[in-house]
N, C-alpha and C positions, 0 to 999 in steps of 0.2 A: 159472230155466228148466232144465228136465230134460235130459238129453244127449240122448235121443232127441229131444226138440222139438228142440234146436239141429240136429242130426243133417237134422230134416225138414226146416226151413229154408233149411241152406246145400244141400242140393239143389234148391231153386229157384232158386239164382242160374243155374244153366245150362237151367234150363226156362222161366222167365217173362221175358217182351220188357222187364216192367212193373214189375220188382223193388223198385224204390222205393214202389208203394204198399203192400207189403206191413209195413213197419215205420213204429209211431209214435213220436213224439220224448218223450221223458219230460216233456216240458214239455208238452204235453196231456196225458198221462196223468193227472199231477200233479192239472193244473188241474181235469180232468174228476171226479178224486175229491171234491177240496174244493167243487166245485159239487154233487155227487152226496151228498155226507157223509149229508144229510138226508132221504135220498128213499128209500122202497121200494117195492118194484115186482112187479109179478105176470108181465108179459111186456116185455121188451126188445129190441130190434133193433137191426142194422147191415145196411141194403142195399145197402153196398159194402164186403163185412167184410174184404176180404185173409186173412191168417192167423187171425184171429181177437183180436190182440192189443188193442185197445180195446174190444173185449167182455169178454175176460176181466176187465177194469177195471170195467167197469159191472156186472157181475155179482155179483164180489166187494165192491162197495160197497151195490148195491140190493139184496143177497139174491135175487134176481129166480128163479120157480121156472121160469122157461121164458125161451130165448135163442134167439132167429130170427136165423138168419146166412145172406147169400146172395154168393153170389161169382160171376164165369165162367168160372173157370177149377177144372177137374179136377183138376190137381194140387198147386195153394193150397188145396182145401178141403179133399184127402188130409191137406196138411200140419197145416192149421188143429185137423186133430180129434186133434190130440196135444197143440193147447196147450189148448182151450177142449173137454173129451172130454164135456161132458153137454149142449152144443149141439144144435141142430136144426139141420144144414145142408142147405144148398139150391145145386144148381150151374144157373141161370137168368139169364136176362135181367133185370136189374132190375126194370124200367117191368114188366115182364109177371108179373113175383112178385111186385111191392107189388097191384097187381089184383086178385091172386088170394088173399092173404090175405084170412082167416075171422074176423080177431081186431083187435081194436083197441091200439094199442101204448101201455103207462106211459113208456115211454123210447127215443128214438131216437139213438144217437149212431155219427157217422160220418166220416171222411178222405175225403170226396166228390172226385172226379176232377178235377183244375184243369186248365181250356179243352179236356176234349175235347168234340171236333163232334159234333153228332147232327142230322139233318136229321129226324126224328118231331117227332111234338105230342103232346100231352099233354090231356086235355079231364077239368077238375074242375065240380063246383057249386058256383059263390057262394050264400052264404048268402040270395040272393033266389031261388035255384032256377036261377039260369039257367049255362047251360053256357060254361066259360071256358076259351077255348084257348090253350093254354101252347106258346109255342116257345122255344128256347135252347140251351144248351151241356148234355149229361149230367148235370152236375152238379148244376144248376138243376132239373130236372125231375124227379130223382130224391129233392131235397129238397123240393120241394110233395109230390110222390105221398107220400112215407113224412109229413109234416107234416099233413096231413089226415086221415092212418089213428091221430092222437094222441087218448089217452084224452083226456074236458075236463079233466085235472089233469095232464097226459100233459109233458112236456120235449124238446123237444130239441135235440142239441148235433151242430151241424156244423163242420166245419172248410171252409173258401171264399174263392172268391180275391177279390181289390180290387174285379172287377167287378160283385162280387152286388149294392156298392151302388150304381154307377153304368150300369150297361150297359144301354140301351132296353129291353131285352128280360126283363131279369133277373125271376123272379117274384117280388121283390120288391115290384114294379108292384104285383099282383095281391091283396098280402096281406088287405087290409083290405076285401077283394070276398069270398075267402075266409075270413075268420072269425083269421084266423093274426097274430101279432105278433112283433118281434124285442127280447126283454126286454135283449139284452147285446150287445156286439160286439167282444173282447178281441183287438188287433193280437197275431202273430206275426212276429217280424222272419223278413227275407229269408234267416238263416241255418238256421231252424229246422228245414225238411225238408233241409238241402244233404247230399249234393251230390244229388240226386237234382230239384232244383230250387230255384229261387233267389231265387224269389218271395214278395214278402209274403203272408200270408195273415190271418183271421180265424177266433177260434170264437164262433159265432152262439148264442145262449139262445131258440129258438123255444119260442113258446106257443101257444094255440089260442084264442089273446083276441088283439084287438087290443091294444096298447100308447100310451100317448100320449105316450112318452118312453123312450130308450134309453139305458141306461147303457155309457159305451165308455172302453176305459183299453188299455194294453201288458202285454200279458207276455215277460217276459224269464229267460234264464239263472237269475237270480234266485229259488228258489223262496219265498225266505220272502215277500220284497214280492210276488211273484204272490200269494201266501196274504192278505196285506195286499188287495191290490184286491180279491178277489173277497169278501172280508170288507166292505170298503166296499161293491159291490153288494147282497150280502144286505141288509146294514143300512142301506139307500136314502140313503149318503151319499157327498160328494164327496170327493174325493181332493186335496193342496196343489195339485198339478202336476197336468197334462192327461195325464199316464199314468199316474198313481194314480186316475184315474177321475171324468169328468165325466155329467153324462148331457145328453142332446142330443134336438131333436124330429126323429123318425126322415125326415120327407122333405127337412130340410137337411143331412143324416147321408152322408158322400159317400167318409169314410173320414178318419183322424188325420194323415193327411200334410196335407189341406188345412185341416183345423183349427190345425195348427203353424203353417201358411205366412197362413192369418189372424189368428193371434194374433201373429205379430211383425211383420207389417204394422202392425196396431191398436198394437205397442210400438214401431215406428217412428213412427209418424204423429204421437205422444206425445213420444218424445225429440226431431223436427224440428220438433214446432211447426208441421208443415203437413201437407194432406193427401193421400193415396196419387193416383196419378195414373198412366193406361194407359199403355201403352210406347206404345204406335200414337199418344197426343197429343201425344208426343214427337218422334217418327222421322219424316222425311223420305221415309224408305225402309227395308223391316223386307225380307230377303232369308233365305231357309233353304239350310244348307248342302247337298249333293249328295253320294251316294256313288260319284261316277265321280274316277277317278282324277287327270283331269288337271283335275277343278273349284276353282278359286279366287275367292273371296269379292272381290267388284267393290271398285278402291282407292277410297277414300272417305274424307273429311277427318272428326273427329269420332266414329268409329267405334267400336261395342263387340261382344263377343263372347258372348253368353250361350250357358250349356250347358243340352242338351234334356234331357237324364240324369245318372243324379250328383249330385256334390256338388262339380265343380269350379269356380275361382273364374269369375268376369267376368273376360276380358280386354279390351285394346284395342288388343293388334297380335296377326298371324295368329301372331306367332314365337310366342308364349306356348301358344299352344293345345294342351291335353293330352289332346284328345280327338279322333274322326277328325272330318271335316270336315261329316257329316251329321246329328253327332250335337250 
């Protein structure tokens, strides 16, 4: 990068509230190319571009002769058009710029906002015609709207939190009303955007086909084995290990932490010779701890400790516990 890019950049640490979404981790860049290697493109988009720095990736990989970038803020998209200068920028409201495009997109890829609130809706057509109202988180809404403006051969790659695939609301619900499928779903561990946040995330492979199978694996530090999984994906094959890439039927698809925690159940149930069995068929009494200060867990004979978060162990006295008492 240029010193004047750098230059544009470090003066938004003292201008944006939101700093962190302005830079991605090389490890989506990465991955975004090796899924991109093969694809060219006439029009591309990012409808929450920040600086511009994942377009410039998409652009230089698809050739693309035209790049739609929209941001909200004035002075990210100042900075943006010193790193991405033959861009279309746009400084709008998302939901009100994907509306208003004229064009249909070969390529969408985006670092979409994780849990921010939006109290709006969103109203698309299902492929029966009829009008479907979308509510959720920013983040949600802004990937159908851009998801539906996809050429039919069209891609796109978001990055999203755990809840896309669990949350009532998530328009995931809605995909296969709308015409849209999810071809991939590659974990990001929780260190990948840090510090700027601390949370697992995913990058999603949207189509504008339904799917009747997901192929889901991890990416890591790692970039040759990232190159490896996403080479399993192309070539519709499984990986040894459940991070090298399995595929899965997208409405039991819930995310990789519950596929681990079901696959070593399924290798406990095998080395015990007996079967998994609820904690409630067990317990007399299941009690949660409290984040008031003077709360202590009722004495009780037989007792154990499990953690809500973590990776800490079971105990079965309070002395042991390495965590606060609510958690």
């Amino acid at each position: 990068m240029e010193q004047k890019q750098w230059e544009a950049l470090d003066k938004l640490r003292g201008v944006s509230a939101h700093v962190g979404e302005l830079f991605v981790p090389n490890i989506v860049l990465k991955a975004v190319e090796n899924l991109l290697e093969d694809v060219s493109a006439r029009i591309v988009c990012d409808p929450w571009a920040g600086v511009g720095t994942l377009a410039a990736t998409v652009k230089e990989i698809t050739t693309a002769e035209r790049v739609l970038l929209c941001t909200r803020d004035e002075e990210v998209a100042s900075a943006g058009k010193n790193i991405i200068r033959s861009a279309e920028w746009y400084v709008n409201d998302p939901l009100e710029w994907l509306d208003a495009l004229d064009c249909d997109l070969d390529v969408v890829a985006s670092v979409l906002p994780f849990g921010a609130k939006s109290n709006r809706s969103v109203t698309l057509t299902s492929l029966a015609g009829k009008p479907i109202e979308l509510r959720g988180d920013l983040g949600n809404l802004i990937l159908a709207k851009a998801a539906v403006r996809l050429t039919e051969e069209g891609i796109g790659l978001f990055v999203v939190p755990p809840s896309f695939f669990f949350f009532q609301r998530s328009v995931l619900r809605h995909f296969n009303s709308l015409g849209l499928g999810i071809e991939a779903a590659l974990e990001l561990s929780s260190s990948t955007f840090a510090p700027y946040t601390n949370i697992k995330t995913y990058l999603v492979i949207v189509r504008k086909r339904p799917t009747s199978l997901i192929f889901v694996g991890q990416l890591t530090s790692d970039l040759k084995t990232n190159s490896q999984i996403i080479a399993n994906f192309k070539g519709g094959k499984e990986g040894g290990k459940l991070e090298l890439g399995r595929f899965v039927e997208p409405v039991s698809f819930r995310g990789l932490d519950y596929m681990r925690i079901s696959e070593w159940s399924e290798q406990a149930q095998r080395q015990f010779g007996a079967p998994a069995v609820q904690l409630g068929e067990l317990s007399t009494s299941i009690n949660l701890g409290r984040p008031s200060v003077d709360f202590e867990f009722p004495s009780e004979d037989n007792s154990i400790f499990i953690p809500l978060i973590g990776i800490s162990d079971v105990v079965d006295s309070t002395n042991d516990l390495s965590l606060k008492r609510q958690n």
